[in-house]
Every structure is written in structure tokens, then in C-alpha cells.
Wavefront OBJ file of the C-alpha trace (Angstrom):
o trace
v 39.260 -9.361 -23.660
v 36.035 -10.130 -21.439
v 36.045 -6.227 -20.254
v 35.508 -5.200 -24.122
v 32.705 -7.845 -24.617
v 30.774 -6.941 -21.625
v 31.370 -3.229 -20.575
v 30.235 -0.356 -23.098
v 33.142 1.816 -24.061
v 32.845 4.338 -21.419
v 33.393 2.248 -18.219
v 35.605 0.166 -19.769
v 38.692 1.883 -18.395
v 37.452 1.702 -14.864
v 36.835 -1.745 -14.883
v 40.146 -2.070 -15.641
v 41.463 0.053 -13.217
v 38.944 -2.101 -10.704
v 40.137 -5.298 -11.880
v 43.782 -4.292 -11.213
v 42.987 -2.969 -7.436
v 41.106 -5.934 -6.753
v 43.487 -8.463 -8.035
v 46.831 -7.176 -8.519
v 48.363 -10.364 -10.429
v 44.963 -10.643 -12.457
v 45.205 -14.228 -10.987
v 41.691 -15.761 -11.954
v 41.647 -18.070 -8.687
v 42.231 -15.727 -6.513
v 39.950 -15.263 -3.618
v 40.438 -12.444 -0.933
v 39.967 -13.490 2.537
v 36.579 -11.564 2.512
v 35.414 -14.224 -0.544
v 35.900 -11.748 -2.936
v 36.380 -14.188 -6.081
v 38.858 -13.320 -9.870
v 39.531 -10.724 -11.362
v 36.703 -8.399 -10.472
v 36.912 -9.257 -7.021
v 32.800 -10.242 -7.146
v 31.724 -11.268 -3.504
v 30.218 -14.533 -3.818
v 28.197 -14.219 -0.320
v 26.769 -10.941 -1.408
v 26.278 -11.400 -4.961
v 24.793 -15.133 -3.702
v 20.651 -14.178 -5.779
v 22.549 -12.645 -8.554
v 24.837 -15.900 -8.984
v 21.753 -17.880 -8.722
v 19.908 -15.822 -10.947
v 22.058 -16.248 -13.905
v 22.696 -20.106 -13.355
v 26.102 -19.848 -11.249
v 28.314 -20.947 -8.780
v 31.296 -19.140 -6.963
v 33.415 -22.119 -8.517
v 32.353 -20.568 -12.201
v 33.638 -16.841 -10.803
v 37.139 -18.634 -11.588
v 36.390 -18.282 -15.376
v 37.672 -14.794 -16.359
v 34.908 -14.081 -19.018
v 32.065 -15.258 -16.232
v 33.138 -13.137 -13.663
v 33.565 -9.924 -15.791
v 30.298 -10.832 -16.811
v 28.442 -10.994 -13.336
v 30.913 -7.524 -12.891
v 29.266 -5.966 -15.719
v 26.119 -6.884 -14.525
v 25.988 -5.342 -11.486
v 27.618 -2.836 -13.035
v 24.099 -1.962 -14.631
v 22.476 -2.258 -11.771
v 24.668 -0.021 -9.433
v 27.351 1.296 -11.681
v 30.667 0.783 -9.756
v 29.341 1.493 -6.384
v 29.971 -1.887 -5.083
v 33.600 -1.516 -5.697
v 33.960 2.006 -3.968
v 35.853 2.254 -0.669
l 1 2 3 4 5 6 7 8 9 10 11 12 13 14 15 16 17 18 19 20 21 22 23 24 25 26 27 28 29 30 31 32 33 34 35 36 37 38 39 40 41 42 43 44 45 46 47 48 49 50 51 52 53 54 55 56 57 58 59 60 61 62 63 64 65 66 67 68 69 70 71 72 73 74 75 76 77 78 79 80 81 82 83 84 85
């Protein structure tokens, strides 16, 4: 599972918990009406430089292993901050 290959062991559970609040049916195409794309619910307008940093579109949020990945790395950046309420 893309949470295991990009999370360490200890924030793997919250991910999981995060990717379940943000998209209940863990349907990859979702998007929210606030453009919050997949599973991880990553914001493509805010997350816009990061996307562009590593290469990426919103379309390529869509792919389950790419969006955990652009969730793990802000992740490292800001821990789960972005996904607090």
C-alpha cells in the first residue's frame, strides 16, 4: 500500500485515519468541491509550487501512489497540520 512506502511507521496510522476522513469511499477521483484531490484530499490550488516542484499535475493526484506521495511530503514539511480542522 502507498501509505507503507511513503510514511515511516509512526504516522502511518494517521494517514490512514486522514485518508478515510478525507475520502470516505477511498475513491481515487474524487475531488471535494474545495479541489481537494484522492485519497489524501491534497489541495491542488494550495499545494500548486509543491506540484510543480516535483514534476506534477492535479490530473496525476488521481494516481493513488502519487498523491500519498505529495501527502507524505508535506507531511515532512508540516507534519499533519494541513489536514487539521
Amino acid at each position: 500500500m502507498a501509505v507503507v512506502r511513503h510514511f515511516p511507521v509512526e504516522a502511518q496510522q494517521t494517514a490512514m485515519c486522514i485518508a478515510y476522513y478525507e475520502n470516505r469511499s477511498y475513491n481515487p477521483f474524487e475531488v471535494s468541491p474545495t479541489g481537494d484531490y484522492g485519497v489524501m484530499g491534497i489541495n491542488a490550488y494550495w499545494q500548486r509550487e509543491r506540484l510543480a516542484k516535483m514534476g506534477l499535475t492535479p490530473a496525476d493526484l488521481f494516481i493513488v501512489d502519487t498523491n500519498v506521495r505529495v501527502a507524505a511530503d508535506i507531511w515532512q514539511e508540516q507534519s499533519f497540520n494541513p489536514w487539521a480542522t
